[in-house]
N, C-alpha and C positions, 0 to 999 in steps of 0.2 A: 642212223641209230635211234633218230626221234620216234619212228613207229613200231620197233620193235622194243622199245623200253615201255611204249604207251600201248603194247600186245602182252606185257610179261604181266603188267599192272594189272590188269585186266584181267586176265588168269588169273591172280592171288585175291580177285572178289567173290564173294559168294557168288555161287550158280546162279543165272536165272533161264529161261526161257529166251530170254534178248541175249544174252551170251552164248546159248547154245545155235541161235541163227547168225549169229555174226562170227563163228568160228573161221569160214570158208575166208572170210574177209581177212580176218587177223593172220590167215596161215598165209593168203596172199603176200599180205608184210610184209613178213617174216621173209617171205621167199622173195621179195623185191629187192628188200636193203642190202641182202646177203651179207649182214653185218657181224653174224654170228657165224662158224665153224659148219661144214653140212650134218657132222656129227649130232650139235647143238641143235638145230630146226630142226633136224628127224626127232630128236626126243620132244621138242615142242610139239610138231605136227601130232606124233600121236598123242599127246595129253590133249590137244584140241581136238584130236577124234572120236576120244574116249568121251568127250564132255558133251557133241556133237551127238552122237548118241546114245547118250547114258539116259537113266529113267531121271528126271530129274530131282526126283524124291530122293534117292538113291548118293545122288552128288550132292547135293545140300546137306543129306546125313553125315555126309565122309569129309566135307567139309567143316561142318560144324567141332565134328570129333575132332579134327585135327587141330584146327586154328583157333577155334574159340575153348573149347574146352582143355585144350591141353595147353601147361603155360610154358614148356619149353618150346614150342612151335609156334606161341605167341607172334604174330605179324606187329608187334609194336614194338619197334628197335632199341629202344628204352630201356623195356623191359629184360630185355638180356644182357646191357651192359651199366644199368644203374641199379638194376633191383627195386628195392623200397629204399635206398638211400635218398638222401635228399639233393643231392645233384639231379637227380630225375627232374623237378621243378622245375630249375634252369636251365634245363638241358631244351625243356619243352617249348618255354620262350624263348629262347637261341632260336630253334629252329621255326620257330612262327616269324622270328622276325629275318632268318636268312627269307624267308618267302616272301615277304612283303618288301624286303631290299630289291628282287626282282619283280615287285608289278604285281604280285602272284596272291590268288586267294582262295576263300571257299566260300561254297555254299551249302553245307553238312558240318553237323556238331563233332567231326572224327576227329580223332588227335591228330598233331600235323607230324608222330613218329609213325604213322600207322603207312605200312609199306606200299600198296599200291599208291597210296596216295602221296608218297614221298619218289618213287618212280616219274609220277606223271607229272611232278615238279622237275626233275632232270630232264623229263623231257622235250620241253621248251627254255633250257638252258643250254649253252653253246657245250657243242658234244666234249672237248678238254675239260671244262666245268664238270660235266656230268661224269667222267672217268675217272674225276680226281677226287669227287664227294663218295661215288658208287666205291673208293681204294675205303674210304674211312669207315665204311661198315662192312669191309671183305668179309673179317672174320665172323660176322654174326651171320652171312649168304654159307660161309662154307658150315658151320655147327648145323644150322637148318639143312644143309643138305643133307649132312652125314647122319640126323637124325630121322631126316623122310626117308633114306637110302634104307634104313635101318628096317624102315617099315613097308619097304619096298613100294614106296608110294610115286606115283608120275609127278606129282610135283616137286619132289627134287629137283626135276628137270631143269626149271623155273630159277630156282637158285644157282644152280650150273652156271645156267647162261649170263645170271650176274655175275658170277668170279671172273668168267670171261670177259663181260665187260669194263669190268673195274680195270684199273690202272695200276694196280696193285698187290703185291704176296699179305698174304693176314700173318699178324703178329702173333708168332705161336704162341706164346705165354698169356694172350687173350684169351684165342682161341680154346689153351687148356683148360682157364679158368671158365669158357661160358661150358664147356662140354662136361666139366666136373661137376656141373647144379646136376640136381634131379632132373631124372626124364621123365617123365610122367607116359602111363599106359593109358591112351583115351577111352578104352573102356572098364577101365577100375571108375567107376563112377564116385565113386565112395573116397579112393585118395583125391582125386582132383576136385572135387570139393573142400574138403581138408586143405588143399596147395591154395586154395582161391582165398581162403577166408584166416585175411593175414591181418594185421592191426594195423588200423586208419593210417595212414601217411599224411604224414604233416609236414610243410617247409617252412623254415625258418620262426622266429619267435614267435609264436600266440597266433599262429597260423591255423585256421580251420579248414572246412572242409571244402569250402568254396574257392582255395587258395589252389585246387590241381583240378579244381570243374570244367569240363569239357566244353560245355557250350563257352565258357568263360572266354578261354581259352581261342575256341572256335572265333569269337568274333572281333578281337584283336588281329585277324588274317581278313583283309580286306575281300568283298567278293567279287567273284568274277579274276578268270585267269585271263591276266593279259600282260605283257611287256609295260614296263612303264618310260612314255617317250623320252630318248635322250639319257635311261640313267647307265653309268657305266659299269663294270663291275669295281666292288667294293675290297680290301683282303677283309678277313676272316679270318675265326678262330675255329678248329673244326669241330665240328657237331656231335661225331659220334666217337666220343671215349670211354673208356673202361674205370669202374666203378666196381672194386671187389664186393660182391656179395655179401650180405649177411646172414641172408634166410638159410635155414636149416635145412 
């Protein structure tokens, strides 16, 4: 499971040039662990094909559109189940510090909700571990499907193959609340600006803006990813809960 969680991460990064030559590699994976369904790796293989030889221009546009620009396809798990509430803050630190409970850190100012990058922490965690965190954000893997499915996009795929992985059925009554926010159409350029530009989020009293700063954030996660000798697992309260919406 460790290489096909750390092939799906990988998919959910911007394109590069070094991802479009290490496709062959990552489909290899895929097809080693035979940890997924053969249904599951064919729709992977072809979104590695597609990525393999797409114009690169081309993918980094359609990547952009979808992940960045649109914020219900948003890759920061956060963002779908806290909104602009103020649980988001804690929610943020929780999960920096489940990382640094196992040994685990960065080298990048990215949030530690930001999904490939929350992947490729499950996977150097004991696979039970990783089935059991991957059930607690089921329902935010299945909303992203059903939204990419929507736009007929290959990356759905990607999310598939997490439902399958998880441990777990998504809580309908989440799931209706994240699928009830707006969708947003990535090329209404004009609404998704309007969607982005929401008022400052602030936690807790007299809090500013340096209170939810990334880099901030970032370096309370120790770097470099590695086991730390001897530690056992810890319980835990789980990471990713639902936070009803207030945005419009």
């Amino acid at each position: 499971m460790r290489n096909t969680l750390k092939t799906l991460s990988a998919l959910l990064t911007y394109p590069t040039v070094e991802l479009q030559a290490a496709a062959p590699e990552m489909q290899a994976a895929i097809e080693a662990e035979t940890t997924l369904p053969r249904a599951a790796r064919d729709g992977l293989v072809r979104l590695l094909d597609e990525i393999a030889a797409g114009d690169i221009y081309d993918l980094q546009e359609r990547y952009v559109l979808l992940f960045d620009r649109t914020r219900s396809l948003s890759l920061h798990l956060f963002e779908h189940v806290h909104g602009e509430s103020r649980d988001r803050g804690q929610a943020m630190v929780d999960l920096a510090q489940l990382y640094e409970t196992h040994g685990l850190g960065l080298s990048t100012s990215e949030l530690p909700d930001f999904i490939p990058l929350f992947l490729e922490f499950l996977s150097v965690i004991p696979t039970a571990d990783a089935r059991s965190t991957l059930a607690e954000a089921v329902h935010i893997f299945v909303a992203l499907r059903q939204r990419l499915e929507k736009r007929n996009s290959p990356y759905a795929t990607v999310f598939a193959a997490l439902e399958t992985l998880s441990a777990g059925k998504p809580d309908a009554e989440v799931l209706e609340a994240i699928l009830a926010g707006p969708d947003d159409d990535p090329n209404d350029l004009a609404a998704l600006d309007a969607a982005w530009k929401d008022e400052e989020v602030r936690f807790g009293p007299g809090a500013d803006a340096a209170a939810c700063d990334t880099d901030g954030l970032a370096s309370r996660i120790r770097a470099g990813r590695r086991p730390a000798p001897g530690m056992s697992a810890t319980p835990r309260r789980p990471i990713v809960t639902h936070t009803p919406s207030t945005r419009a």
